[in-house]
C-alpha positions as CSV (number, residue, x, y, z in Angstrom):
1,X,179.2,66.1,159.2
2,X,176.9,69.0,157.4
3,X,175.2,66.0,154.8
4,X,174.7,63.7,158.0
5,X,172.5,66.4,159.6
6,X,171.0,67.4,156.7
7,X,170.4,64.0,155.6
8,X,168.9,63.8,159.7
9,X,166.3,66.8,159.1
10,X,165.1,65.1,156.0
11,X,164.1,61.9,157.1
12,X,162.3,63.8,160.0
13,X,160.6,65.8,157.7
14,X,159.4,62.8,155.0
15,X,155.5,61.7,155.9
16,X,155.9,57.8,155.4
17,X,152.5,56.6,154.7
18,X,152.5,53.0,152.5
19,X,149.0,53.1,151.4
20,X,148.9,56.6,150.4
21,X,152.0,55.8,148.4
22,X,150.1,52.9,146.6
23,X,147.3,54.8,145.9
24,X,149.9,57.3,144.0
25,X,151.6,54.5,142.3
26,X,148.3,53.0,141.1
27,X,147.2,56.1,139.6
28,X,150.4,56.1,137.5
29,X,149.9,53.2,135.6
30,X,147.0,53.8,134.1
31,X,149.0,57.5,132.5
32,X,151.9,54.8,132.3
33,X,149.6,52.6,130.1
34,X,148.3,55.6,128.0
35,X,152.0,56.9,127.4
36,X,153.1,53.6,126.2
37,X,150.0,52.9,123.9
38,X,150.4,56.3,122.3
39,X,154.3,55.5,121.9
40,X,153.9,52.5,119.9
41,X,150.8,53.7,118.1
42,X,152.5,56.8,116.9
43,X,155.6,55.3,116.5
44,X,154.6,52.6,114.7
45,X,152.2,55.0,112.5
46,X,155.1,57.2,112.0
47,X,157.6,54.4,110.2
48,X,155.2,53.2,108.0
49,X,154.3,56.7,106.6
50,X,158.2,57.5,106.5
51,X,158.7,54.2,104.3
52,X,155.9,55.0,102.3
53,X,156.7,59.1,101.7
54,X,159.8,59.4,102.5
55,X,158.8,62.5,103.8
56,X,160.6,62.4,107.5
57,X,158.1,65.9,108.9
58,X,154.9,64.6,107.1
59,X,155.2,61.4,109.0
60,X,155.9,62.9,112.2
61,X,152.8,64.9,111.8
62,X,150.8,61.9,110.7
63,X,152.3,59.8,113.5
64,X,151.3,62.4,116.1
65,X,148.1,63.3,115.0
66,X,147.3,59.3,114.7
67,X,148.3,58.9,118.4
68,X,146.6,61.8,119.7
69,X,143.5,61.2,117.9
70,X,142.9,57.2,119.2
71,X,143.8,58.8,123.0
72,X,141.0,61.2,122.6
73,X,138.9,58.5,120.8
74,X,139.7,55.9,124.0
75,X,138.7,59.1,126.4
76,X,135.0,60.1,124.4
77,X,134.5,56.5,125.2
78,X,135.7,56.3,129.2
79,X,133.3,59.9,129.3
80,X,130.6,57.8,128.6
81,X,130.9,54.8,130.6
82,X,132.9,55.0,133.7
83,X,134.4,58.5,133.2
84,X,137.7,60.5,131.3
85,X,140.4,62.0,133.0
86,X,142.3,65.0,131.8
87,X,145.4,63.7,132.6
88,X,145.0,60.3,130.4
89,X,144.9,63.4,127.5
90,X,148.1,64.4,128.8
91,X,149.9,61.5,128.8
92,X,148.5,60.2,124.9
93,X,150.0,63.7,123.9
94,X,153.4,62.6,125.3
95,X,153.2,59.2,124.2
96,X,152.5,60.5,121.0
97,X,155.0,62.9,120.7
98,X,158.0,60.7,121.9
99,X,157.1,57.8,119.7
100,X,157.4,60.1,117.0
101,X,160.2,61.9,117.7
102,X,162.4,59.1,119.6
103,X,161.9,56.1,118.1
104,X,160.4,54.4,115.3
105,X,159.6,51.1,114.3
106,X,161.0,50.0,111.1
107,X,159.1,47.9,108.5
């Protein structure tokens, strides 16, 4: 009986608004798009240098540094033509990381 009221009061409380919640959605696919660029980049960059060095830290380093470098690159050039957003920084530096870390390509 306590969850059905509770579970009352919420829905009463929750602001449904459909185009507000596209608007949100929309703005998470571009940090979506970022994330998974940075992923496979670094990921990717991070396999290669593990076959080549078998050096499993130095690649991580390379891989993240290589991922978080071409986000920055991709945001000097939005800053110029249509304008960067400090959260597409945010999400190449996760990207980055996880690819690293997580998963990695092999070659």
């Amino acid at each position: 009986m306590m969850y059905r009221i509770l579970a009352i009061i919420m829905l009463l409380c929750i602001n449904l608004q459909a185009q507000r919640l596209n608007e949100v959605l929309d703005m998470h696919k571009d940090k979506q798009l970022h994330v998974g660029y940075t992923y496979i980049i670094s990921s990717a960059t991070t396999s290669y240098i593990l076959k080549k060095t078998r050096n499993k830290k130095k690649a991580i380093l390379i891989g993240i540094g290589t991922g978080i470098t071409i986000g920055i690159v991709k945001e000097l050039h939005d800053a110029r033509f249509k304008g960067a957003e400090r959260g597409d920084i945010v999400a190449d530096i996760a990207g980055s990381v996880m690819g690293s870390l997580i998963v990695t390509i092999p070659f």
